[in-house]
C-alpha positions in Angstrom: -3.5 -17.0 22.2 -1.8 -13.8 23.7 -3.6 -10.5 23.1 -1.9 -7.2 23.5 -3.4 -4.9 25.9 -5.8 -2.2 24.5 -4.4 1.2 24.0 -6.1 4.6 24.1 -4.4 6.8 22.6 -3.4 9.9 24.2 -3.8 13.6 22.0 0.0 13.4 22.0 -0.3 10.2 20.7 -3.0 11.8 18.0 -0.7 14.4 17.2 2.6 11.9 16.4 0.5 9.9 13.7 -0.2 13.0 12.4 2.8 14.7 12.3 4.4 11.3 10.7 1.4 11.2 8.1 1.9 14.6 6.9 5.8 14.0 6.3 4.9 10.9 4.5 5.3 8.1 6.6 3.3 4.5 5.9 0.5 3.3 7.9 3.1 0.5 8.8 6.0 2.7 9.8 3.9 5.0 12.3 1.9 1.5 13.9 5.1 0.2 15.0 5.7 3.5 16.9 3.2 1.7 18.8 4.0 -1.8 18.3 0.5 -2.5 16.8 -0.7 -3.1 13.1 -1.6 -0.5 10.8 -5.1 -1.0 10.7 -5.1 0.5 14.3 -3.7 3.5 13.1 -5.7 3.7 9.7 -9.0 3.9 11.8 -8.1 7.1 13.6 -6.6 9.0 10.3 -9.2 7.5 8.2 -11.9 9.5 10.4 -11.1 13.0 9.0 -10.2 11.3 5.6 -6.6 11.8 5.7 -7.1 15.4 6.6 -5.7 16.7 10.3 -8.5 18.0 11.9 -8.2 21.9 12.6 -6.0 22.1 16.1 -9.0 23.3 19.1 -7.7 27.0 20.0 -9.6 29.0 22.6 -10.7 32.7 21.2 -8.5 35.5 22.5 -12.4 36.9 24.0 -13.0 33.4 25.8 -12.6 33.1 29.5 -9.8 31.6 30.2 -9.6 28.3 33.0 -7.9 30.4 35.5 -10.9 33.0 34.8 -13.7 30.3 35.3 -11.9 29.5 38.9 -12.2 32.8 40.0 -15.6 32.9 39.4 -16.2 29.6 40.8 -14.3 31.0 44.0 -16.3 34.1 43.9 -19.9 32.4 43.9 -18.7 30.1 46.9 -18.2 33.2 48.7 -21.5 35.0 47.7 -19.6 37.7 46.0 -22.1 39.5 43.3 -21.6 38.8 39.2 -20.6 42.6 39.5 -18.0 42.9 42.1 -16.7 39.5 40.5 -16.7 40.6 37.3 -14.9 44.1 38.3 -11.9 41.8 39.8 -11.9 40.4 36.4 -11.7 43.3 33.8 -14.8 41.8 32.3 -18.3 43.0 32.3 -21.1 42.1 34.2 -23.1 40.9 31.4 -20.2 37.7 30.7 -20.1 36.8 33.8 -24.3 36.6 34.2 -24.4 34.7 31.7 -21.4 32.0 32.4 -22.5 31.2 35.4 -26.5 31.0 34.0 -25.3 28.5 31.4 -23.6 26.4 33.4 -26.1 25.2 36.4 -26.0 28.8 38.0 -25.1 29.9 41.5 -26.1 26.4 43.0 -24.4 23.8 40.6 -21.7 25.9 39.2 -18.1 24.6 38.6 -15.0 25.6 36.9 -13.9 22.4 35.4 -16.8 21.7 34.1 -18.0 24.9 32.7 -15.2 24.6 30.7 -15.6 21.0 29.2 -18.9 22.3 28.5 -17.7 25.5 26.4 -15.3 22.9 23.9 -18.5 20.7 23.8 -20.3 23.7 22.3 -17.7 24.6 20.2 -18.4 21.7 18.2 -20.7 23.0 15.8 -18.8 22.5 12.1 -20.6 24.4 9.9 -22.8 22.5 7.3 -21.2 21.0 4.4 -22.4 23.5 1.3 -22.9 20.2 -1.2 -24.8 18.3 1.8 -27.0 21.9 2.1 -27.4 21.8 -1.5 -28.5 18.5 -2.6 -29.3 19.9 -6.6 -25.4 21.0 -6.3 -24.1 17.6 -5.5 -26.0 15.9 -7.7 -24.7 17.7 -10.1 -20.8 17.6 -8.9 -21.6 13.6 -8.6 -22.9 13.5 -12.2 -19.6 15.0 -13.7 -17.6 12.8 -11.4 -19.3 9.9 -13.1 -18.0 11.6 -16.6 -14.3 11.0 -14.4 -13.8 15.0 -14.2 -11.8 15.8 -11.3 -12.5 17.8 -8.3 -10.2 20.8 -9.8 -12.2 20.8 -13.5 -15.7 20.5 -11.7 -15.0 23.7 -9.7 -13.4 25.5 -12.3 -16.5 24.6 -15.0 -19.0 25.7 -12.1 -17.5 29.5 -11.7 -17.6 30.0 -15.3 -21.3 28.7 -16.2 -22.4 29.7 -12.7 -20.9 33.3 -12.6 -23.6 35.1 -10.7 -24.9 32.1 -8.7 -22.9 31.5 -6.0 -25.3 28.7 -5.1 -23.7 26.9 -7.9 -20.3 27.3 -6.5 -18.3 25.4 -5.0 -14.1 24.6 -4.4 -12.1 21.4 -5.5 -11.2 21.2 -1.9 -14.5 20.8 -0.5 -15.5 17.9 -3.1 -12.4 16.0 -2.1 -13.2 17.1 1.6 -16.5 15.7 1.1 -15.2 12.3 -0.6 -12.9 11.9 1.9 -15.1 12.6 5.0 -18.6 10.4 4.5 -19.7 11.4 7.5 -20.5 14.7 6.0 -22.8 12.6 3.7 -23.3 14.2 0.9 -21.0 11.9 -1.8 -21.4 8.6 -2.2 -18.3 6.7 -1.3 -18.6 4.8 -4.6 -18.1 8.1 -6.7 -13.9 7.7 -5.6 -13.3 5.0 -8.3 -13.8 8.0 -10.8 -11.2 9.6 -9.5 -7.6 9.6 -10.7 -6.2 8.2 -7.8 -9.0 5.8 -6.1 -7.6 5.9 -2.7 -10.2 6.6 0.3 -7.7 8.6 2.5 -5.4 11.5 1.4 -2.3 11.1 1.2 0.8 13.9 1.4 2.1 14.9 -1.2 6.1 14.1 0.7 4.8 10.1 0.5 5.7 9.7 -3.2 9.1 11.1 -2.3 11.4 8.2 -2.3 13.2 6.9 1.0 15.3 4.5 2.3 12.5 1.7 2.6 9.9 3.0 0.1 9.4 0.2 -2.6 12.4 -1.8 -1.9 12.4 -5.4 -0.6 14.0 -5.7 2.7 17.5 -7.5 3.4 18.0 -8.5 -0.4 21.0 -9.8 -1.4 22.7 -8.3 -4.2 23.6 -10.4 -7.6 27.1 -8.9 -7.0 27.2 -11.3 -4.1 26.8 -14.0 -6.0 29.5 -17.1 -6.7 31.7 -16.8 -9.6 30.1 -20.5 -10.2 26.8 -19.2 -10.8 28.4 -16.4 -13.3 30.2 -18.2 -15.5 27.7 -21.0 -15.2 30.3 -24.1 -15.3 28.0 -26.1 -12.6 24.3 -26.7 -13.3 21.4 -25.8 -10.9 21.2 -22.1 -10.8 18.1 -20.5 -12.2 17.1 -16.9 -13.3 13.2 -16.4 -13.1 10.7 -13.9 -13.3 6.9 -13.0 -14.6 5.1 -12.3 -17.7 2.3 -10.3 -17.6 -0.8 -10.1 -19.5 -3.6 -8.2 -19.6 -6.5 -8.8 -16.8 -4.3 -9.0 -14.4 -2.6 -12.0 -15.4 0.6 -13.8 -15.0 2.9 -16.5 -16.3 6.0 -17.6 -13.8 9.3 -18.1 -16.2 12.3 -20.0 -15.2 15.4 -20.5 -17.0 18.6 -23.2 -16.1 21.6 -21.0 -16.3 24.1 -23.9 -17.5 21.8 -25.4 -19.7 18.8 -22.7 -20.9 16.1 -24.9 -20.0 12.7 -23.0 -19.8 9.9 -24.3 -17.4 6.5 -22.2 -17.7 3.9 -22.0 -15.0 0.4 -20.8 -14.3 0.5 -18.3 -11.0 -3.3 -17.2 -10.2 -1.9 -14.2 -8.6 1.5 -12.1 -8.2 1.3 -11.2 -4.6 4.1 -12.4 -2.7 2.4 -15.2 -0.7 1.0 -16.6 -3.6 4.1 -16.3 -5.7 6.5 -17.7 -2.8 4.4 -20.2 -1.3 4.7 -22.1 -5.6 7.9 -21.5 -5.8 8.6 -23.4 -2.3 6.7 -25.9 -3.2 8.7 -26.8 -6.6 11.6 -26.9 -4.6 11.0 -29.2 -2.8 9.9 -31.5 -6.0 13.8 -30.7 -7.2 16.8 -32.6 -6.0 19.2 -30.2 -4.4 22.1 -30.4 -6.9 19.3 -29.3 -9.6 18.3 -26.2 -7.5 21.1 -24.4 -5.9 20.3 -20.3 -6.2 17.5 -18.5 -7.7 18.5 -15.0 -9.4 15.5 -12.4 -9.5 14.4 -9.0 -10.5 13.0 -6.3 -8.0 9.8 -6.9 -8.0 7.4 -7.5 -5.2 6.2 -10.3 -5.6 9.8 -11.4 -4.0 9.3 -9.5 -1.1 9.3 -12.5 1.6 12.3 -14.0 -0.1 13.2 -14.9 3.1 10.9 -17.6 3.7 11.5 -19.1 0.8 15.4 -19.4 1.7 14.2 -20.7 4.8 12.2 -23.0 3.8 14.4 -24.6 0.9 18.2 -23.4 1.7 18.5 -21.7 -1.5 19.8 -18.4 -2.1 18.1 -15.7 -3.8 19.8 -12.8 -5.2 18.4 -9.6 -6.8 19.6 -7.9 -9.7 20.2 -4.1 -9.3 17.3 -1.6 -9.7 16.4 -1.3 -13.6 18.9 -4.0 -14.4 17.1 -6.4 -15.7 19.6 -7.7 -18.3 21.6 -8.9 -15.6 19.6 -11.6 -16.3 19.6 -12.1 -19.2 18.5 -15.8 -20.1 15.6 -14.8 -18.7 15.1 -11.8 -20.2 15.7 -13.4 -24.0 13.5 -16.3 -23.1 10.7 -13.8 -22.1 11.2 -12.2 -25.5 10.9 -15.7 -27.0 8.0 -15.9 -25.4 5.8 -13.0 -26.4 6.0 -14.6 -30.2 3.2 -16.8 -28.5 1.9 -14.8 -26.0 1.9 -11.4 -27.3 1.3 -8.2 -25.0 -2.5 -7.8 -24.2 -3.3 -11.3 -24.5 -5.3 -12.6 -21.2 -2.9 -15.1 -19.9 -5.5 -16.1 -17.3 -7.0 -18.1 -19.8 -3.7 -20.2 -21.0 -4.2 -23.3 -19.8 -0.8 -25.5 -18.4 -0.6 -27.9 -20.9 -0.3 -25.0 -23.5 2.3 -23.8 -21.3 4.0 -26.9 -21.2 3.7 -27.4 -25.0 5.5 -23.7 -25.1 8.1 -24.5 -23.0 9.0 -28.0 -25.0 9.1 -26.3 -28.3 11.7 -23.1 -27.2 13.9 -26.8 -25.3 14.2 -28.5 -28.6 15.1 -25.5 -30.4 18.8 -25.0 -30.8 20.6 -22.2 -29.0 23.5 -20.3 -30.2 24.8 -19.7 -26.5 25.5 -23.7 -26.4 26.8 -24.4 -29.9 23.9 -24.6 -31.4 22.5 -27.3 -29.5 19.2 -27.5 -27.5 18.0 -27.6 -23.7 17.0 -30.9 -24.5 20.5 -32.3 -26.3 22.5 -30.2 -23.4 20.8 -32.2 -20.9 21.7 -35.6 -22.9 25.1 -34.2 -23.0 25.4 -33.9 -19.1 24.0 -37.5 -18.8 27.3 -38.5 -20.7 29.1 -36.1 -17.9 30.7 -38.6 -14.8 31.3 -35.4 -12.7 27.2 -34.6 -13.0 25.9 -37.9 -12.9 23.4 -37.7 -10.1 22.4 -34.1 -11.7 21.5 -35.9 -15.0 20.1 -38.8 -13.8 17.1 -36.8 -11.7 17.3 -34.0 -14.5 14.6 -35.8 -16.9 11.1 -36.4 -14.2 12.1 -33.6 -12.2 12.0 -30.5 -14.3 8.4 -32.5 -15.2 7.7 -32.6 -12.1 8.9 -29.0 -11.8 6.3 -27.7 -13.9 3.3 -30.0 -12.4 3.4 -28.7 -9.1 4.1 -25.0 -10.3 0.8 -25.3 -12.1 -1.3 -26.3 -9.1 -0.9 -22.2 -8.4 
């Protein structure tokens, strides 16, 4: 196996990822700046919790680097802390003690003095609810009643008014969540928060761009054949999932030429899960019975690609908030819901109740057709010469369809 070489990333580096983070930018988008994952960039932002740490700046009253090589220069020489501190501007005093600090006359150096005076800088001051531990239990306890950062601060300076004590901002709680190393908030005490996420995010990130939320090289239903739209050939589907409550899912699929429904069990709607049961079904189905697949926008279509891949059949997506575009589907979910109503845990339907569903809406007759059924449309193509291998295969494979969709 190939690894990439490690990086260590430069402050300029640092200082890119943050500038992309604050304007809104994905984990993703800024890791392949680097052509690395996003996890590599997650650990370094997810250090300050999301927050850009302050930017070092030296005080206007520091000696400068230039300063610290003069003196350096002037102790080589033997010159005394006065006369080098008169060719300065500075007093006596600052120089005495720079030079004490810092290994005195014998050891001193420029460079490092210097390293040495940012190394001291880094004393942050004290967290107030990690100095106050009768504060942040008290700040955790309302967190627990899911207040938010912004009502807990507000509630404190009015019962607290002449106890500053008992004071303390929204931004430090969510500083404090954010940043465990501070250690005063559990990291547990997030899930009672709005918005659960551990890292903050900017505020530009929910503003829509060109890539946010949108699957990637889909194929529009406006490029699809006129033979799928005025469905005179069989083997084009429209599919789609129903969702219950618990975080559960049932995968629909509806023959445009004939309306026949197949139902099956998905465990989960993530797009590996969803497009690894739909590849294998495929490849349980003849190819005149599975020739295009039309889907909404949702995610769990996202690696579309493999699937066409895998199976050479098209997919195409309907528009954004289109969805009676397709509209088989979209009826036959209605149907549906008369007997699996919204709320109802679907994780707990078992596939032959599925299957039983799915039998009664094919026998029941359709105004779209005449007034016939899936079931007597497929009869009806069996009597068809030009569809004869369709028909023949029709009867075990859409069986077969469902079986192997319910193995996920």
């Amino acid at each position: 196996m190939k690894y990439r070489q490690r990086i260590y990333y430069t402050e300029t580096d640092k200082a890119l990822m943050w500038d992309r983070w604050q304007k809104g930018e994905s984990l993703g988008s800024i890791a392949r700046l680097f052509d690395r994952h996003h996890s590599a960039i997650q650990g370094i932002l997810a250090r300050t919790g999301g927050i850009r740490p302050a930017k070092k700046a030296r005080s206007r009253l520091a000696l400068t680097m230039a300063e610290r090589e003069e003196i350096s220069r002037g102790v080589v020489t033997g010159h005394s802390f006065r006369l080098i501190a008169s060719a300065l501007g500075r007093a006596p005093s600052t120089v005495s003690r720079e030079i004490n600090r810092n290994g005195g006359r014998q050891r001193y150096r420029a460079s490092k003095a210097d390293q040495a005076t940012w190394d001291r800088a880094h004393r942050p001051k004290t967290c107030k609810l990690a100095g106050n531990q009768a504060l942040a239990r008290l700040v955790a306890k309302k967190l627990q009643l899911q207040w938010s950062p912004r009502q807990i601060a507000g509630w404190l300076k009015r019962t607290y008014v002449d106890n500053e004590n008992y004071q303390v901002s929204h931004e430090t709680i969510y500083r404090t969540l954010f940043i465990q190393a501070r250690g005063a908030l559990k990291k547990e005490l997030l899930q009672h928060l709005r918005k659960t996420r551990a890292m903050r995010r900017s505020r530009h990130h929910t503003q829509k761009t060109a890539d946010h939320g949108r699957i990637t090289d889909a194929v529009s239903i406006r490029e699809r054949p006129a033979e799928v739209e005025d469905r005179a050939v069989p083997g084009h589907w429209e599919g789609d999932l129903v969702f219950g409550s618990n975080n559960s899912q049932i995968a629909t699929l509806v023959e445009r030429h004939t309306r026949y429904v197949m139902l099956a069990k998905v465990k989960s709607k993530d797009t590996e899960t969803v497009i690894n049961a739909l590849i294998k079904q495929a490849h349980k189905l003849p190819r005149e019975l599975y020739k295009s697949l039309t889907w909404d926008r949702g995610k769990e279509m996202a690696d579309h690609k493999r699937f066409s891949l895998d199976t050479e059949i098209n997919v195409y997506f309907c528009d954004p908030q289109h969805p009676w575009q397709r509209g088989s589907n979209e009826n036959t979910n209605g149907l549906l819901r008369q007997y699996f109503p919204k709320g109802m845990d679907l994780s707990n339907v078992h596939q032959n109740r599925l299957n039983a569903v799915a039998k009664r809406l094919n026998e029941r007759p359709r105004e779209t057709i005449n007034f016939e059924t899936p079931v007597d449309a497929t009869h009806w193509l069996n009597r068809s010469a030009g569809v004869s291998k369709f028909s023949v295969s029709l009867g075990l494979s859409l069986s077969r369809f469902a079986t192997a969709f319910s193995l996920f």
